[in-house]
Backbone as CSV, one residue per row, in Angstrom:
resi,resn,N_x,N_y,N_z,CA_x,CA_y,CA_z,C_x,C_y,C_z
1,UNK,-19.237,16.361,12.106,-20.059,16.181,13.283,-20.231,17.539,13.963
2,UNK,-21.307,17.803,14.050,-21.373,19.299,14.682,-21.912,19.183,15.727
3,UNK,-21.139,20.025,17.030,-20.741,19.789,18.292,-21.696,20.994,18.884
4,UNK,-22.671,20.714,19.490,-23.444,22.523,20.057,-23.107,22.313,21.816
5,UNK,-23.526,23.433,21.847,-23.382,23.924,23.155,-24.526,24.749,24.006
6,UNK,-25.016,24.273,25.439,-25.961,24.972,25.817,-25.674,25.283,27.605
7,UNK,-26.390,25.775,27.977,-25.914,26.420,29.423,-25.377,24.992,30.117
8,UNK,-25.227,23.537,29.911,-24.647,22.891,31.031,-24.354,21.234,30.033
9,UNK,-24.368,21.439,28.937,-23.829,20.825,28.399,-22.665,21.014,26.435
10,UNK,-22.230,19.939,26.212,-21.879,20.067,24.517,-22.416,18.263,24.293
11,UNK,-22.825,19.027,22.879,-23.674,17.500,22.602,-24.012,17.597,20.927
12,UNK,-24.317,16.265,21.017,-24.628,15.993,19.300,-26.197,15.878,18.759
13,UNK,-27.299,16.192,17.867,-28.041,16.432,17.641,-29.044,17.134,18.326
14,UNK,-30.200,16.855,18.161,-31.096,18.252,18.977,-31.235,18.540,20.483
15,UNK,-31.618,19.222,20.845,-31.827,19.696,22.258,-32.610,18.821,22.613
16,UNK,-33.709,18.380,21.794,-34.381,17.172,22.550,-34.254,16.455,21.684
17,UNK,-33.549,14.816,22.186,-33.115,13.737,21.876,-31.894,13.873,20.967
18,UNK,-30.853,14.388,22.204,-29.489,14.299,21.833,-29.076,12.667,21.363
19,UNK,-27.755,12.814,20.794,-27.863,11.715,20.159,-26.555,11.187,21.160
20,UNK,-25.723,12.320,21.222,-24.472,12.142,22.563,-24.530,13.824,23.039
21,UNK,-23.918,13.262,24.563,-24.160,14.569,25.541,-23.006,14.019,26.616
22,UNK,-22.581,15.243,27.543,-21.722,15.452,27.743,-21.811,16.907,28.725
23,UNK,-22.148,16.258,29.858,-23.400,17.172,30.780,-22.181,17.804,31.946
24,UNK,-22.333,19.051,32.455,-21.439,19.632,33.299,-22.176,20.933,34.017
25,UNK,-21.419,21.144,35.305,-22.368,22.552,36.024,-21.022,23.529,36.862
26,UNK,-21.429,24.116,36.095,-20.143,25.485,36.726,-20.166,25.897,38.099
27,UNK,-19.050,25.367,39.105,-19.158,26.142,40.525,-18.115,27.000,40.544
28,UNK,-18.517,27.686,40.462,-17.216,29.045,40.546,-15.935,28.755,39.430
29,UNK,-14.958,28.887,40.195,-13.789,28.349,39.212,-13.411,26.718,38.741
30,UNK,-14.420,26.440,38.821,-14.717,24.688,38.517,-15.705,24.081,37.853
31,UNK,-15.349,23.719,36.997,-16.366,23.053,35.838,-16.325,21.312,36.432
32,UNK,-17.628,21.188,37.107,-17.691,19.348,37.756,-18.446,18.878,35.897
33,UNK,-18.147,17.861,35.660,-18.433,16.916,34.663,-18.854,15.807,35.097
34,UNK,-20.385,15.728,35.201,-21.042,14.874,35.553,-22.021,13.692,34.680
35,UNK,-21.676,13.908,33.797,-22.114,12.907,32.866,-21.739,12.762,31.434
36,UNK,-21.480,11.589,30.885,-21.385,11.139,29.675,-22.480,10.008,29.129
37,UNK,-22.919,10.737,27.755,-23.718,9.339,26.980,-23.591,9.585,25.380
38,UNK,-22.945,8.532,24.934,-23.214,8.175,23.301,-24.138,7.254,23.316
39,UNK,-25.127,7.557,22.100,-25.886,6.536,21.549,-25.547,5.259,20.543
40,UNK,-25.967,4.198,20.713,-25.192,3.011,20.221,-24.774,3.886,18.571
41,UNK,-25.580,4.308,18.136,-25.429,4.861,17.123,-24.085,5.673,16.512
42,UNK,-23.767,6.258,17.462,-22.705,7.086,17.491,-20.992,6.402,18.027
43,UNK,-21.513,5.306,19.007,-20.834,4.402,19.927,-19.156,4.131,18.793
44,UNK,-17.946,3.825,19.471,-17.118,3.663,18.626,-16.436,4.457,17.697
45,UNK,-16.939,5.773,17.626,-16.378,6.776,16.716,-15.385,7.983,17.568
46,UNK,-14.945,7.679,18.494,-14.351,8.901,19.578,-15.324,9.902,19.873
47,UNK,-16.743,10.391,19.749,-17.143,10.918,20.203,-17.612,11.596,21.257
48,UNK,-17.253,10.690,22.638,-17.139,11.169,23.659,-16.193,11.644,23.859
49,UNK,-14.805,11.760,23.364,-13.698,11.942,23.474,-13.549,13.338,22.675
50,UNK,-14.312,13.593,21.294,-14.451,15.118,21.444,-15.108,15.707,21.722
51,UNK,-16.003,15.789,22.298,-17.142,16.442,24.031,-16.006,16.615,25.136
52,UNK,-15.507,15.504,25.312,-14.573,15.883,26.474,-13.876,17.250,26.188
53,UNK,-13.242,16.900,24.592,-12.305,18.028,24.375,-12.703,19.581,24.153
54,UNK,-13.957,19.739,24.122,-14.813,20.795,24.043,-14.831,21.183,25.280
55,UNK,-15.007,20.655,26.641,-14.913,20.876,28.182,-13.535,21.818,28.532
56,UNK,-12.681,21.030,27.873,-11.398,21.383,28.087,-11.013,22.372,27.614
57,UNK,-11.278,22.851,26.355,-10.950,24.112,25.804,-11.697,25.291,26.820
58,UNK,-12.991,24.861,26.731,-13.641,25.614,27.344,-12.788,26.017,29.026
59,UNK,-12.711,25.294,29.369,-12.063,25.539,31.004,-10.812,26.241,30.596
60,UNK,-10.032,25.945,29.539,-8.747,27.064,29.185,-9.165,28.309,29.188
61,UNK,-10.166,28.538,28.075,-10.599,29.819,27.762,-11.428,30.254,29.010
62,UNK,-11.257,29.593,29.941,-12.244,30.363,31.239,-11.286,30.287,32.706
63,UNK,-10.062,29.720,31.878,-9.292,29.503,33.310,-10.067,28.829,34.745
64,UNK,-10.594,27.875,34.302,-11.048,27.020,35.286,-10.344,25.761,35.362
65,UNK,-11.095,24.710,36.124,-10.420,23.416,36.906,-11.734,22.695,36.278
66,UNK,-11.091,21.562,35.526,-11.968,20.500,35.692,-12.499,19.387,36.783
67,UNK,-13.325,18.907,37.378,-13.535,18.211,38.624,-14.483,17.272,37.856
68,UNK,-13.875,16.135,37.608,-14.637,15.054,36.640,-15.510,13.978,38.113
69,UNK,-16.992,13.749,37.665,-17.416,12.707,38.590,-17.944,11.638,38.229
70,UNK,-18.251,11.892,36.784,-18.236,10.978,35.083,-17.322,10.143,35.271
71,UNK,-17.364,8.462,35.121,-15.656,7.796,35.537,-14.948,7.593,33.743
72,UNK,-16.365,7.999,32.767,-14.969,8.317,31.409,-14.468,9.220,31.590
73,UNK,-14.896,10.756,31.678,-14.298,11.797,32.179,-13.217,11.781,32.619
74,UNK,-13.210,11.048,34.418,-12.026,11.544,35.004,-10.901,9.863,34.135
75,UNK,-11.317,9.172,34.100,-9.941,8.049,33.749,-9.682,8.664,32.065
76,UNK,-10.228,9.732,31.217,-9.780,10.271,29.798,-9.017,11.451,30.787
77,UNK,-9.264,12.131,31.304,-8.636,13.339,31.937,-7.726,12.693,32.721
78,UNK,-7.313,11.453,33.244,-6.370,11.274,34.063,-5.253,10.753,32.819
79,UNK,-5.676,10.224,31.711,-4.606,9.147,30.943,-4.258,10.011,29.579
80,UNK,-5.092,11.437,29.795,-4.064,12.311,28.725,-3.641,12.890,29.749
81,UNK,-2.137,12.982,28.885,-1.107,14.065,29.634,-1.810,15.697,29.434
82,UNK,-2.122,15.732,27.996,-2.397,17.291,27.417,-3.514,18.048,28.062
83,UNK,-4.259,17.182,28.798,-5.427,17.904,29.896,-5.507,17.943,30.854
84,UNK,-3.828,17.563,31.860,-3.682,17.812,33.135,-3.825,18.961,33.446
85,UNK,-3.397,20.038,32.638,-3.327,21.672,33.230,-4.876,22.183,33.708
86,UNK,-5.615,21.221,33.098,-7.173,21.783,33.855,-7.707,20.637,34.486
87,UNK,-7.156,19.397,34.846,-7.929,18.820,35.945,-6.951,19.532,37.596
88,UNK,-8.087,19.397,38.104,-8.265,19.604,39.670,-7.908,18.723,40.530
């Protein structure tokens, strides 16, 4: 599954008519995560779950704070232990 990346999101197939996306906007030292969508298509395979994990690396490698407003987001970021160090 190949995972791209563009100024405010990581997502699965083309730029237009992603297939899953995984939408976010950088405020300073804080990455807010404001949206999640899989397509039925995709639905059931953890795929939102590695988008999330793409956020997360990313906020390591940038030393930022995640601020989830997405409610998969913040209840996946609240119920792993391994991605407390970047929620906010």
């Amino acid at each position: 599954m190949d995972i791209k990346q563009n100024e405010e999101s990581f997502y699965i197939g083309e730029e237009e008519g992603k297939k899953a996306e995984l939408h976010f906007t950088i405020e300073g030292d804080t990455i807010v995560v404001d949206h999640t969508f899989v397509s039925d298509e995709l639905r059931g395979q953890g795929v939102a779950g590695k988008l999330l994990h793409q956020v997360v690396e990313m906020a390591r490698e940038q030393n930022k704070k995640i601020t989830p407003t997405c409610s998969y987001a913040k209840q996946k970021l609240q119920d792993t232990k391994e991605y407390h160090d970047v929620l906010s």
